[in-house]
Chimera marker file (.cmm) of the C-alpha trace (Angstrom):
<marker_set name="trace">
<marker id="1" x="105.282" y="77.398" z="118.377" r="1" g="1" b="0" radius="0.5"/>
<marker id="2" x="104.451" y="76.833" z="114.312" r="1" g="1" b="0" radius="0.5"/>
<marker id="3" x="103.998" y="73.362" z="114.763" r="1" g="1" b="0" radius="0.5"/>
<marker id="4" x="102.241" y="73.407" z="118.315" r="1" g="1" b="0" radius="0.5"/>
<marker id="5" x="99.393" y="75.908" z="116.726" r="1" g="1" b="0" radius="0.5"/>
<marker id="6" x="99.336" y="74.195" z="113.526" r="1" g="1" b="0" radius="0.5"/>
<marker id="7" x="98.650" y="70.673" z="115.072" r="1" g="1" b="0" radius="0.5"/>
<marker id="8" x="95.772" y="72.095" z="117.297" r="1" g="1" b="0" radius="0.5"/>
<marker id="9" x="94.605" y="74.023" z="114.093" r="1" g="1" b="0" radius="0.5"/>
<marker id="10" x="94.174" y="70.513" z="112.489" r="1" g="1" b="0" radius="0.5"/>
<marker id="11" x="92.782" y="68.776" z="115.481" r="1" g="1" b="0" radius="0.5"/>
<marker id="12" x="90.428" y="72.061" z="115.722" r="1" g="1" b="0" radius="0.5"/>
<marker id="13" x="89.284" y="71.602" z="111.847" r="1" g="1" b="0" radius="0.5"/>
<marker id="14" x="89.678" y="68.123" z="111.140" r="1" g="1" b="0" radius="0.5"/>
<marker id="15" x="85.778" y="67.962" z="110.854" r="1" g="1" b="0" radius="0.5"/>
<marker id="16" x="85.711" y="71.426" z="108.739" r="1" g="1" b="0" radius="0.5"/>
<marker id="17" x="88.456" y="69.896" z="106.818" r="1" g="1" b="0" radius="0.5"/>
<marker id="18" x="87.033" y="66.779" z="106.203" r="1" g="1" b="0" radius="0.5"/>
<marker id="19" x="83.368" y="68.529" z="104.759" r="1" g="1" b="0" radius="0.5"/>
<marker id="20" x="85.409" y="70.838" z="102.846" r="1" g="1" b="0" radius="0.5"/>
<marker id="21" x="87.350" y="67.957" z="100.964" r="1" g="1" b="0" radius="0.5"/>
<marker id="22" x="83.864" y="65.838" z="100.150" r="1" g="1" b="0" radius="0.5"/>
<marker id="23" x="82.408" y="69.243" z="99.218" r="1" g="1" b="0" radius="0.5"/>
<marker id="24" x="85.435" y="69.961" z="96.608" r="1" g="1" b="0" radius="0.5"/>
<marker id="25" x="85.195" y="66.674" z="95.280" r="1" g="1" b="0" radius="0.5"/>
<marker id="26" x="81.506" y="66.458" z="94.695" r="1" g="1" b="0" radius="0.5"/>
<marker id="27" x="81.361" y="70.315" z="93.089" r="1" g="1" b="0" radius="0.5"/>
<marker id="28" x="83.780" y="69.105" z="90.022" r="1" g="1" b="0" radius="0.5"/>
<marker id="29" x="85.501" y="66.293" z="88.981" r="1" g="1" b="0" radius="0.5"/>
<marker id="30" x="89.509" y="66.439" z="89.753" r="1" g="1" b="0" radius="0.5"/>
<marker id="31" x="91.586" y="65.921" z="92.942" r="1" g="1" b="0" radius="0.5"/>
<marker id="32" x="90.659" y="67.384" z="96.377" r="1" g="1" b="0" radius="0.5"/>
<marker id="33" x="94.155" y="69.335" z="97.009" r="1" g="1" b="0" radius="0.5"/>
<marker id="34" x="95.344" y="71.250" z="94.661" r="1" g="1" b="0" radius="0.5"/>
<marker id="35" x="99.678" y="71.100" z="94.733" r="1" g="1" b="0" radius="0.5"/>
<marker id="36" x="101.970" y="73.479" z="93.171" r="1" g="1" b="0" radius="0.5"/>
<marker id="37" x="106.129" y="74.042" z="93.657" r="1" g="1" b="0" radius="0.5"/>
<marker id="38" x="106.404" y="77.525" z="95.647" r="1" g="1" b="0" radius="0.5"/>
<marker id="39" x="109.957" y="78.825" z="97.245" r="1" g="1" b="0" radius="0.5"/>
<marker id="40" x="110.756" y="78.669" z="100.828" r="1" g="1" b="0" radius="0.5"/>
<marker id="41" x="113.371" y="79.764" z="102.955" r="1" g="1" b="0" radius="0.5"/>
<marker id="42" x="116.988" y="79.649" z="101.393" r="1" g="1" b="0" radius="0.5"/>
<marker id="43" x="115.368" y="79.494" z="97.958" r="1" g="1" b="0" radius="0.5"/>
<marker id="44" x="114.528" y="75.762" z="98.621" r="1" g="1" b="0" radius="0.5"/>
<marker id="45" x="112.042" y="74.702" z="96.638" r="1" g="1" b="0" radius="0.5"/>
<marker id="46" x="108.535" y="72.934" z="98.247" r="1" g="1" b="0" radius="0.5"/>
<marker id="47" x="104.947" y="71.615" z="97.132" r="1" g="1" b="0" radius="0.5"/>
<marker id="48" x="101.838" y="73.566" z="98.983" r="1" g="1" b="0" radius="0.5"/>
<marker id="49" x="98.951" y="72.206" z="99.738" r="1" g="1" b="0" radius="0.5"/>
<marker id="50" x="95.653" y="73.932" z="99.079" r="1" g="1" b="0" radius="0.5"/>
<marker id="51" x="92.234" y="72.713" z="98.447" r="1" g="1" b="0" radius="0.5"/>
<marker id="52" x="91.487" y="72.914" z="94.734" r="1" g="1" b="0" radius="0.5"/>
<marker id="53" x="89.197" y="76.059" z="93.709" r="1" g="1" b="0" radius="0.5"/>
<marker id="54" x="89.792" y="75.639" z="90.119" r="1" g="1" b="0" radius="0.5"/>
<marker id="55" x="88.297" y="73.332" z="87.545" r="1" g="1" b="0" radius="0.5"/>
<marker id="56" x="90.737" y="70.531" z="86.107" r="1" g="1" b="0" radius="0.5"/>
<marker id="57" x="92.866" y="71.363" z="82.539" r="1" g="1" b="0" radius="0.5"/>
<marker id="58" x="90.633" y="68.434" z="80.884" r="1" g="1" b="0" radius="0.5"/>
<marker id="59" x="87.813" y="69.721" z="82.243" r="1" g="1" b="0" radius="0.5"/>
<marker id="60" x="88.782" y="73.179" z="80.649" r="1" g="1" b="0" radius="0.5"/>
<marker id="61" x="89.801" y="72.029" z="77.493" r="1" g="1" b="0" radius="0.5"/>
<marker id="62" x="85.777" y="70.320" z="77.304" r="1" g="1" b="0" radius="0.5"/>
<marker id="63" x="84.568" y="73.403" z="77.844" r="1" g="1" b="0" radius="0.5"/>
<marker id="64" x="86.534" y="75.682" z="76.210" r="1" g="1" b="0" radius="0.5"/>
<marker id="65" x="87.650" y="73.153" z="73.417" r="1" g="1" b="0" radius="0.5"/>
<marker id="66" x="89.865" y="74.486" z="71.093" r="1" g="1" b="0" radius="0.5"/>
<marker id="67" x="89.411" y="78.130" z="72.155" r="1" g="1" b="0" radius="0.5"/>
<marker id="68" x="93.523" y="77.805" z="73.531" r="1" g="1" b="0" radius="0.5"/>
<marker id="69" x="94.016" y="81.133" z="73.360" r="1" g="1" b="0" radius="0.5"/>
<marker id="70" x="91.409" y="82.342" z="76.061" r="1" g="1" b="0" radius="0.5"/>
<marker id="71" x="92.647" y="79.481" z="78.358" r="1" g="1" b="0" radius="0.5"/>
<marker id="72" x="96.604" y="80.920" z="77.477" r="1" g="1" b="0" radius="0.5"/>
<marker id="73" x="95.691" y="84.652" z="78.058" r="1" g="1" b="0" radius="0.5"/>
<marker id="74" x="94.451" y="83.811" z="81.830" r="1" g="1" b="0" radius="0.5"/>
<marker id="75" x="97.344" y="81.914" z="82.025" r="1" g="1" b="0" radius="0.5"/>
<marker id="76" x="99.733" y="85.026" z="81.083" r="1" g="1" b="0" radius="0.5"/>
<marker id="77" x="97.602" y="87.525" z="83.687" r="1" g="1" b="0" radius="0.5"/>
<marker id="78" x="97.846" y="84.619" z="86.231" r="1" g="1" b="0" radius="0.5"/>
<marker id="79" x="99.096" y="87.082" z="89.090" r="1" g="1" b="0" radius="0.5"/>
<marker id="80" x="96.041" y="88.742" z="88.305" r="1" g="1" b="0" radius="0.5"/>
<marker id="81" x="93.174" y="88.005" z="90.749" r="1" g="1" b="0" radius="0.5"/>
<marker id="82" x="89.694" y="87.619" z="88.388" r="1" g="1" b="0" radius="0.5"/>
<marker id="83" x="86.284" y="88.946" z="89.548" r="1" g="1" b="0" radius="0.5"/>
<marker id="84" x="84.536" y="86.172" z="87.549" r="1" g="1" b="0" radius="0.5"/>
<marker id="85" x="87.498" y="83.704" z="86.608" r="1" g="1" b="0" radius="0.5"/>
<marker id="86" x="85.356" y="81.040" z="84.702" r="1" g="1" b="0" radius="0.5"/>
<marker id="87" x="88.282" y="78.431" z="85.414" r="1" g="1" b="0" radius="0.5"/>
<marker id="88" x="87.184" y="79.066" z="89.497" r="1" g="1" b="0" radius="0.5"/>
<marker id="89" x="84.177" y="76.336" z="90.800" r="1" g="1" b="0" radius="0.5"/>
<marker id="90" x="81.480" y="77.724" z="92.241" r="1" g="1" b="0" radius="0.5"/>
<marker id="91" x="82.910" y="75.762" z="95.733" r="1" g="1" b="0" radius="0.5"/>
<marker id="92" x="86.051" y="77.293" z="94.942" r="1" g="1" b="0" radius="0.5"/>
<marker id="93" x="84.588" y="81.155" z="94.565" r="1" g="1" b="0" radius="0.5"/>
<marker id="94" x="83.755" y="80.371" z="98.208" r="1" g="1" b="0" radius="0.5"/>
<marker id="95" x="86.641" y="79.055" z="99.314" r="1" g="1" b="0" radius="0.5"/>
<marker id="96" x="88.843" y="81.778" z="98.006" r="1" g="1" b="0" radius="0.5"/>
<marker id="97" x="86.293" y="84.334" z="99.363" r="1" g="1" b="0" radius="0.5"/>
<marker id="98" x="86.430" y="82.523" z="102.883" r="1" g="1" b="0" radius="0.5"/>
<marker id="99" x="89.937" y="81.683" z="102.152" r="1" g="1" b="0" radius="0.5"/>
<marker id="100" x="89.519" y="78.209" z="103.656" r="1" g="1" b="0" radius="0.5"/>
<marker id="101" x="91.382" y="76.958" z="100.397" r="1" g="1" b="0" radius="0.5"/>
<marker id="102" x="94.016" y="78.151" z="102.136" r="1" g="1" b="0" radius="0.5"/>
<marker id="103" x="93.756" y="75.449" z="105.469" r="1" g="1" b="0" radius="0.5"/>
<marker id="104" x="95.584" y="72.088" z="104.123" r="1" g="1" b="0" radius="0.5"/>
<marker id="105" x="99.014" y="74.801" z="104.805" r="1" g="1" b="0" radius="0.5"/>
<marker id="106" x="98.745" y="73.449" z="107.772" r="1" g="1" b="0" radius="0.5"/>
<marker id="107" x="100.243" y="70.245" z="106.604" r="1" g="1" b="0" radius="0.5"/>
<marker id="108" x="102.964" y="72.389" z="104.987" r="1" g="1" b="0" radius="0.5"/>
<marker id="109" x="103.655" y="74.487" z="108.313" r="1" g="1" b="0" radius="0.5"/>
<marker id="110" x="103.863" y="70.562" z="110.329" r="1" g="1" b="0" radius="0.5"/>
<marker id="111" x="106.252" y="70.136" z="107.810" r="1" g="1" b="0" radius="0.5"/>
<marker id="112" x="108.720" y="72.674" z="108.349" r="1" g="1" b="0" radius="0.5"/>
<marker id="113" x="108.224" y="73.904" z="104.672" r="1" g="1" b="0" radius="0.5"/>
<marker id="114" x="106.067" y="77.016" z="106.085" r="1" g="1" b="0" radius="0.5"/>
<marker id="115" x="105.398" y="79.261" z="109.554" r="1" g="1" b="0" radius="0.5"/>
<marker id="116" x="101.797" y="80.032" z="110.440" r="1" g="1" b="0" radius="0.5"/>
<marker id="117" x="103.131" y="84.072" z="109.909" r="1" g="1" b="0" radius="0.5"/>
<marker id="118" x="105.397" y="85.399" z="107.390" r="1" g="1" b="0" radius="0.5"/>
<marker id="119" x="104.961" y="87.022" z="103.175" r="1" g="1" b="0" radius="0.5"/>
<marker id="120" x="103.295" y="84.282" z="101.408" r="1" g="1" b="0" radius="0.5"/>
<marker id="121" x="104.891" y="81.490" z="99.371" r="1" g="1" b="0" radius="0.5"/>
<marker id="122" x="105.818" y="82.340" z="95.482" r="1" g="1" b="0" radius="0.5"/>
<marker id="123" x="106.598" y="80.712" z="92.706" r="1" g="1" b="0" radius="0.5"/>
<marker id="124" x="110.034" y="80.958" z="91.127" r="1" g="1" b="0" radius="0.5"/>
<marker id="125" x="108.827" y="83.469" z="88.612" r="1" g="1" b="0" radius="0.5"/>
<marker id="126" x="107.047" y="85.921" z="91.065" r="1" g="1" b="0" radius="0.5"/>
<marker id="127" x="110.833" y="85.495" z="93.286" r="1" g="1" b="0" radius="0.5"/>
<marker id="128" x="112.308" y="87.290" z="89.846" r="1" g="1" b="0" radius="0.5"/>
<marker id="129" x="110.003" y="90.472" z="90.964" r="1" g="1" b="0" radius="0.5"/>
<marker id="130" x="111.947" y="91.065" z="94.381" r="1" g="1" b="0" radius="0.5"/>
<marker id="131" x="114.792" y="91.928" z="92.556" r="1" g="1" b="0" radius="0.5"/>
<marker id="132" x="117.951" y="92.706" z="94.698" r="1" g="1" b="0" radius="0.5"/>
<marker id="133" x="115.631" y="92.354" z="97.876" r="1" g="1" b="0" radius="0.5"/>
<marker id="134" x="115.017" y="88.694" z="96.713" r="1" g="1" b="0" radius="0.5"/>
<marker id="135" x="117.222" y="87.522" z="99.436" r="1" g="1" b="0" radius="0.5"/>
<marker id="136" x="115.035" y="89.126" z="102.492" r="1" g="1" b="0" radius="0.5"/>
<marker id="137" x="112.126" y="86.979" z="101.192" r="1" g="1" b="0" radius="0.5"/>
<marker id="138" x="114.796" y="83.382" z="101.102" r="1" g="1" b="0" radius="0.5"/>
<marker id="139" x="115.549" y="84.825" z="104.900" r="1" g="1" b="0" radius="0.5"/>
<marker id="140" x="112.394" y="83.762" z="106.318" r="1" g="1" b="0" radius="0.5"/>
<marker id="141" x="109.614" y="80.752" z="105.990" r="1" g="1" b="0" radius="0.5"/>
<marker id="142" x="106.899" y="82.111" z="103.770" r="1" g="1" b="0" radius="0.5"/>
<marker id="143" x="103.613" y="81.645" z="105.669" r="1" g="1" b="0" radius="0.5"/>
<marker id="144" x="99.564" y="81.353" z="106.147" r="1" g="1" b="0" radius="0.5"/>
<marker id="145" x="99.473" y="84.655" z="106.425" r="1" g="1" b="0" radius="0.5"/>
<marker id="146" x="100.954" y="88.035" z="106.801" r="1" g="1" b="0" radius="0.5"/>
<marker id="147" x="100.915" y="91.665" z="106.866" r="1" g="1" b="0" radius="0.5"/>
<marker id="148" x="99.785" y="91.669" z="103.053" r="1" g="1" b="0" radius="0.5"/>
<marker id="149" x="96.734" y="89.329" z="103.683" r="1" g="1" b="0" radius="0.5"/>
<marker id="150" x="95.651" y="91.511" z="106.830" r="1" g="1" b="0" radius="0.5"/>
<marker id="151" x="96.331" y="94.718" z="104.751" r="1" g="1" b="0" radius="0.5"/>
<marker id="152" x="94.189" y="94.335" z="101.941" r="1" g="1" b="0" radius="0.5"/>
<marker id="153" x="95.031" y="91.208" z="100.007" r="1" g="1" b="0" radius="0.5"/>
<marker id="154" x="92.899" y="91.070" z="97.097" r="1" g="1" b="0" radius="0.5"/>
<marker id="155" x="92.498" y="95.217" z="96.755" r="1" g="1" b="0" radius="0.5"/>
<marker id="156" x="96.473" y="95.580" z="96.848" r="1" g="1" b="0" radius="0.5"/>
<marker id="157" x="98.949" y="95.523" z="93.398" r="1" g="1" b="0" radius="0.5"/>
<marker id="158" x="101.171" y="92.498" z="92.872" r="1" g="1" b="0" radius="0.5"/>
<marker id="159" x="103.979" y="95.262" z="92.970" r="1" g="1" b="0" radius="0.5"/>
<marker id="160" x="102.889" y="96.995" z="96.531" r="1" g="1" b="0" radius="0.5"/>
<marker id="161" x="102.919" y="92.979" z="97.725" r="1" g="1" b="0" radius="0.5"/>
<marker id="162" x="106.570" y="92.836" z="97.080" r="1" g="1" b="0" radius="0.5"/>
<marker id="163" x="107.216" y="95.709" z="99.266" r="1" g="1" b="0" radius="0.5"/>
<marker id="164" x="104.912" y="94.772" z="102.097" r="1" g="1" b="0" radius="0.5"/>
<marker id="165" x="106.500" y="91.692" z="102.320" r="1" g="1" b="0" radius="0.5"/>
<marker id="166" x="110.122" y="92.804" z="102.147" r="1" g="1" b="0" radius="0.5"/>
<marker id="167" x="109.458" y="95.310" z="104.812" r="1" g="1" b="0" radius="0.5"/>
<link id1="1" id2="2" r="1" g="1" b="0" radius="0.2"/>
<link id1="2" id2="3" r="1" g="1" b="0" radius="0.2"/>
<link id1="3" id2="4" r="1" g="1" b="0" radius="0.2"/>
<link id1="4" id2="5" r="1" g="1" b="0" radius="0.2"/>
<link id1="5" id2="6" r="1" g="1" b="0" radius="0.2"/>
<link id1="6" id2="7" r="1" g="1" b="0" radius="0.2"/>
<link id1="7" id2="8" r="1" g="1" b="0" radius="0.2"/>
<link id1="8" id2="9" r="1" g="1" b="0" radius="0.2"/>
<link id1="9" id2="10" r="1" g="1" b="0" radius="0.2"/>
<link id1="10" id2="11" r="1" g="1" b="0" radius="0.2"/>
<link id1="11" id2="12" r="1" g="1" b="0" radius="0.2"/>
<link id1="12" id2="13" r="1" g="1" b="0" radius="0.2"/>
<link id1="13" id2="14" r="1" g="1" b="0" radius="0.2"/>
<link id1="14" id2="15" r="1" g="1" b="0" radius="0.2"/>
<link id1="15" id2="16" r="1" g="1" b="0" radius="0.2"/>
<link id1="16" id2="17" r="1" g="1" b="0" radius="0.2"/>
<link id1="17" id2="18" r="1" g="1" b="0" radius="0.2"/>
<link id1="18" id2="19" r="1" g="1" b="0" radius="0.2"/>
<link id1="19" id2="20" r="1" g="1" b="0" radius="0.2"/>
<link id1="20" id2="21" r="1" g="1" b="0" radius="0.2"/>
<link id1="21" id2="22" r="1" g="1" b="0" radius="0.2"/>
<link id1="22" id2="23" r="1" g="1" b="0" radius="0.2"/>
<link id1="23" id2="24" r="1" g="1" b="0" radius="0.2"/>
<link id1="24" id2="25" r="1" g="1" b="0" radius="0.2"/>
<link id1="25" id2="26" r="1" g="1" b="0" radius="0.2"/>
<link id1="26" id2="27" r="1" g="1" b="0" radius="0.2"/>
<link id1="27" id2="28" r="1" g="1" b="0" radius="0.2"/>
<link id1="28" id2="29" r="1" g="1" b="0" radius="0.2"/>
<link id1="29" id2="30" r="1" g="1" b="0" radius="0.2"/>
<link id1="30" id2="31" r="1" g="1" b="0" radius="0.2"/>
<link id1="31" id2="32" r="1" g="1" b="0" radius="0.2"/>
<link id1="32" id2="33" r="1" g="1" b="0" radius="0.2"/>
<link id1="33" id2="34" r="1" g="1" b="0" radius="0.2"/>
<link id1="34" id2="35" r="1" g="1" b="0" radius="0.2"/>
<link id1="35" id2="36" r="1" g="1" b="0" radius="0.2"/>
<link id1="36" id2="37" r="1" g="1" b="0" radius="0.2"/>
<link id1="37" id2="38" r="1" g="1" b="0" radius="0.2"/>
<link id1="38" id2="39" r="1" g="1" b="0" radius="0.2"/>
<link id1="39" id2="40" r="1" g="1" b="0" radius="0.2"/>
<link id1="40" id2="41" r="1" g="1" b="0" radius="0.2"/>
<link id1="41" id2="42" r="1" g="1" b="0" radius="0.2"/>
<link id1="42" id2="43" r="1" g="1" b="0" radius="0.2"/>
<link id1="43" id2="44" r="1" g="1" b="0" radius="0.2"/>
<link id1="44" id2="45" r="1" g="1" b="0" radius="0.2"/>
<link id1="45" id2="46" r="1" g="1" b="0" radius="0.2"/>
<link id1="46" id2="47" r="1" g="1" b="0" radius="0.2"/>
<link id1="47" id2="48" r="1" g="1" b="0" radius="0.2"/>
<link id1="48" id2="49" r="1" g="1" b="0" radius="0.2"/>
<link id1="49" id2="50" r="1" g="1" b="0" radius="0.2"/>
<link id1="50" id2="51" r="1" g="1" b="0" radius="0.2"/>
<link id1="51" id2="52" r="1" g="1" b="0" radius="0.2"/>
<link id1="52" id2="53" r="1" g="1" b="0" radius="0.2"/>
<link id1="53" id2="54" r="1" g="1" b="0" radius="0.2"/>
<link id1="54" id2="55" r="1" g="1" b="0" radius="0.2"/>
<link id1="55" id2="56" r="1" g="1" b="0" radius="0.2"/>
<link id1="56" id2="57" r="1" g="1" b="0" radius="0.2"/>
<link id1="57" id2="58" r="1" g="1" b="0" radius="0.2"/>
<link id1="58" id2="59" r="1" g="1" b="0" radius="0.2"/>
<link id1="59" id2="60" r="1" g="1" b="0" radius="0.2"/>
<link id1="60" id2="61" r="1" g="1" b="0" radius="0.2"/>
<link id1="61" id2="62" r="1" g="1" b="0" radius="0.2"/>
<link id1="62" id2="63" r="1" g="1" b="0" radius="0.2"/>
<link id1="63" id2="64" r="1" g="1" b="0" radius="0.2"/>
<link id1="64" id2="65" r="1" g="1" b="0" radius="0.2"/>
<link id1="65" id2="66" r="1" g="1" b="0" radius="0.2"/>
<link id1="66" id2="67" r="1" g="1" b="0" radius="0.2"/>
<link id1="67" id2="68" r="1" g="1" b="0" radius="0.2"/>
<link id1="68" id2="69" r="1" g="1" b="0" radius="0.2"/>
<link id1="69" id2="70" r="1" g="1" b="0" radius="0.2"/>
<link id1="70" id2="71" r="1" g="1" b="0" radius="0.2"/>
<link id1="71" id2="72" r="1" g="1" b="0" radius="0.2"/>
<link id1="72" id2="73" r="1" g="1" b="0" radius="0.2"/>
<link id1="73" id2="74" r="1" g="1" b="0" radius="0.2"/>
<link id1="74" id2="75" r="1" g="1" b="0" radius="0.2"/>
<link id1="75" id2="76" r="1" g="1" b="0" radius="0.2"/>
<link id1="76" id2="77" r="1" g="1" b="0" radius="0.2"/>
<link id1="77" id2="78" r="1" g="1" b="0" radius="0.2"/>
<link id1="78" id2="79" r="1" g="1" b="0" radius="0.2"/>
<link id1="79" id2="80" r="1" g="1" b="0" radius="0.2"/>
<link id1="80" id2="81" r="1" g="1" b="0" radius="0.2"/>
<link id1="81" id2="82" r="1" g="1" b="0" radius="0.2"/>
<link id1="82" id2="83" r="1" g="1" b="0" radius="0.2"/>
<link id1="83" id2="84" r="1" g="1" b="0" radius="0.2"/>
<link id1="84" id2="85" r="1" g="1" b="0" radius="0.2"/>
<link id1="85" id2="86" r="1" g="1" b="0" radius="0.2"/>
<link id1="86" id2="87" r="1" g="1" b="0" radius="0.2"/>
<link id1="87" id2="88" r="1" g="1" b="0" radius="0.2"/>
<link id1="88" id2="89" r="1" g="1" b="0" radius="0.2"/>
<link id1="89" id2="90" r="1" g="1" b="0" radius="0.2"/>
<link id1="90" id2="91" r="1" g="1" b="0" radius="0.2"/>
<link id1="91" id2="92" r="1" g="1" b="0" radius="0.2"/>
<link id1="92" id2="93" r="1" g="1" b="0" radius="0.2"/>
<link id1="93" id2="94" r="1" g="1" b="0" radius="0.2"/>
<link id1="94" id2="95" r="1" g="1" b="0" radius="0.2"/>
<link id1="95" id2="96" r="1" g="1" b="0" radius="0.2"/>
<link id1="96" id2="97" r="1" g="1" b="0" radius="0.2"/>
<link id1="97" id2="98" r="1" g="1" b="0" radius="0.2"/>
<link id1="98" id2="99" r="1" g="1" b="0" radius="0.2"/>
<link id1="99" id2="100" r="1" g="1" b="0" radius="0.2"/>
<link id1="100" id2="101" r="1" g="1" b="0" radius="0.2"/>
<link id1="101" id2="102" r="1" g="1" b="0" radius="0.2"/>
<link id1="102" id2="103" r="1" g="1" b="0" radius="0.2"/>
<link id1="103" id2="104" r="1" g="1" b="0" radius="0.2"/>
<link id1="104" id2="105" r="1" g="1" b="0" radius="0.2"/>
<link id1="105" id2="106" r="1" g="1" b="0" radius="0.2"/>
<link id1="106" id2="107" r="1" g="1" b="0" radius="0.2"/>
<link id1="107" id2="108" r="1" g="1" b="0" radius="0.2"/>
<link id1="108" id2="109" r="1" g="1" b="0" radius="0.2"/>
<link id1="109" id2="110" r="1" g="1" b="0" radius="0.2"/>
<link id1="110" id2="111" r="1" g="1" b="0" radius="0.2"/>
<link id1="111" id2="112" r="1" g="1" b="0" radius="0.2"/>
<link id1="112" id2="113" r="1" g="1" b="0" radius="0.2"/>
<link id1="113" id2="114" r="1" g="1" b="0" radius="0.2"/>
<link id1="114" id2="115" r="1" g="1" b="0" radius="0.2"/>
<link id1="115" id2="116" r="1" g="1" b="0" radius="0.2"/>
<link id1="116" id2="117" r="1" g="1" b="0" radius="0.2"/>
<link id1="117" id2="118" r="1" g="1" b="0" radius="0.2"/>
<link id1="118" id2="119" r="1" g="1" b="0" radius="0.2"/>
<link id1="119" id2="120" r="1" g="1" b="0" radius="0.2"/>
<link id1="120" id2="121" r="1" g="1" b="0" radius="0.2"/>
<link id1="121" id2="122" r="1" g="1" b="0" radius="0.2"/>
<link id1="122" id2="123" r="1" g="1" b="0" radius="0.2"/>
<link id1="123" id2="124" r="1" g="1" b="0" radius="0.2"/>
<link id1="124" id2="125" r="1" g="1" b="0" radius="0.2"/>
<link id1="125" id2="126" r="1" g="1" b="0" radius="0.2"/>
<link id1="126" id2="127" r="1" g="1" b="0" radius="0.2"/>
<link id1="127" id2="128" r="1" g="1" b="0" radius="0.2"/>
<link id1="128" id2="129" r="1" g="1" b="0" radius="0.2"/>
<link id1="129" id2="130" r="1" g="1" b="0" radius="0.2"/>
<link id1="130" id2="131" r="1" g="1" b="0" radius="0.2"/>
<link id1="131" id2="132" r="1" g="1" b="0" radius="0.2"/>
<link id1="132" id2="133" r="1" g="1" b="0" radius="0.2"/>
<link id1="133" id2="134" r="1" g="1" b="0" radius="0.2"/>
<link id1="134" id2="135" r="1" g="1" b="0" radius="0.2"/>
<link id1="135" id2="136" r="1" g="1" b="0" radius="0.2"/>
<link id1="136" id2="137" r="1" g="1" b="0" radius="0.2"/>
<link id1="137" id2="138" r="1" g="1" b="0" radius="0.2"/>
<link id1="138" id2="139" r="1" g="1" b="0" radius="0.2"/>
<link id1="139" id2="140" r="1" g="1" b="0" radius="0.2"/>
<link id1="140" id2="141" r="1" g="1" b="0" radius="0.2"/>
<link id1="141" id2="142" r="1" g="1" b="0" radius="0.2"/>
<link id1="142" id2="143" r="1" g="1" b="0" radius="0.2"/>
<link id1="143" id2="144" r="1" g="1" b="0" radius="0.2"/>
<link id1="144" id2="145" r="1" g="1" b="0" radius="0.2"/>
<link id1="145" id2="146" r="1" g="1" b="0" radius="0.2"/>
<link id1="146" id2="147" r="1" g="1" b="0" radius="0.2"/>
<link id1="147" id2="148" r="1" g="1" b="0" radius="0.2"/>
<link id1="148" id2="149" r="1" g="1" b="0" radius="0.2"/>
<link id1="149" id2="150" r="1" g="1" b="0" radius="0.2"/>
<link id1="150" id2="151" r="1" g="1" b="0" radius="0.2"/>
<link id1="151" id2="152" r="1" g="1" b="0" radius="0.2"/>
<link id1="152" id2="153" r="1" g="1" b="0" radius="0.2"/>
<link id1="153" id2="154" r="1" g="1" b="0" radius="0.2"/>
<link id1="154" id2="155" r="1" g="1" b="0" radius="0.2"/>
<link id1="155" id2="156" r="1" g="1" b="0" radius="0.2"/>
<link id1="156" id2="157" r="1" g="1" b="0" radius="0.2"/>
<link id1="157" id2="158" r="1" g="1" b="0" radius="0.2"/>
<link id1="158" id2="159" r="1" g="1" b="0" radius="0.2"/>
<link id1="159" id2="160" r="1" g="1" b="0" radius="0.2"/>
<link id1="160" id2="161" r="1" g="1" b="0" radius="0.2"/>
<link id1="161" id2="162" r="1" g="1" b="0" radius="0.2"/>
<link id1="162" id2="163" r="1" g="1" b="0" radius="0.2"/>
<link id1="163" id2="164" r="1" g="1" b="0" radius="0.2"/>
<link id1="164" id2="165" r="1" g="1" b="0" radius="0.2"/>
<link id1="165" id2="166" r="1" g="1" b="0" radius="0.2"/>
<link id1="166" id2="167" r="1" g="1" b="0" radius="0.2"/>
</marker_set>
């Protein structure tokens, strides 16, 4: 079913897709997809695509040059989501609003790394957080979305997130 829906998703958006990518990459310089290691089911490890919203570290370092310490405390409240996040492109403020960042998962659900429903994908760190229910979230395939993203997202506490998805 995953991969049946997620291959007429990307025939459905290839065009949307396509703009999207040409749009990131003329807003800033860097790559189109962003990639980062998240943990899927059995604890395996996997890269997810997304498109990037965020400006590149050079790009950063220009701006902020050798202010480190602002560009290290976003880093430490990086669970945190930021009204006005200064490291987000104005493209990528859109994209996270729309969350059509989100759409190159696709790839990851034709893949087998991800479903199209399930509790988001984490990083190894934010897996340390589920405690002793760590091994309900390595039971399943994280996914696109869930009962956390249709529940608030954005206006819910990293901590409440845990337990939605562990439900």
């Amino acid at each position: 079913m995953d991969v049946s829906l997620a291959s007429t998703g990307l025939i459905l958006t290839g065009g949307l897709l396509a703009s999207i990518a040409v749009a990131v990459r003329l807003s800033s310089p860097g790559p189109v997809f962003y990639r980062e290691t998240r943990i899927g089911r059995y604890g395996k490890p996997f890269t997810i695509f997304k498109f990037r919203s965020m400006h590149t570290r050079e790009y950063l370092r220009d701006v902020f040059g050798h202010k480190v310490c602002a560009i290290t405390e976003m880093r430490m409240r990086a669970d945190e989501k930021h009204l006005r996040d200064p490291r987000v492109t104005g493209f990528g403020a859109f994209l996270r609003r729309t969350s059509l960042d989100e759409l190159p998962q696709l790839f990851n659900v034709l893949r087998g790394d991800m479903s199209l429903i399930g509790p988001r994908p984490v990083v190894l760190a934010e897996l340390k957080r589920y405690r002793e229910d760590a091994h309900f979230y390595k039971s399943v395939y994280p996914g696109m979305t869930g009962l956390w993203q249709v529940s608030g997202r954005n206006d819910i506490r990293a901590c409440s997130r845990y337990e939605i998805d562990v439900c």
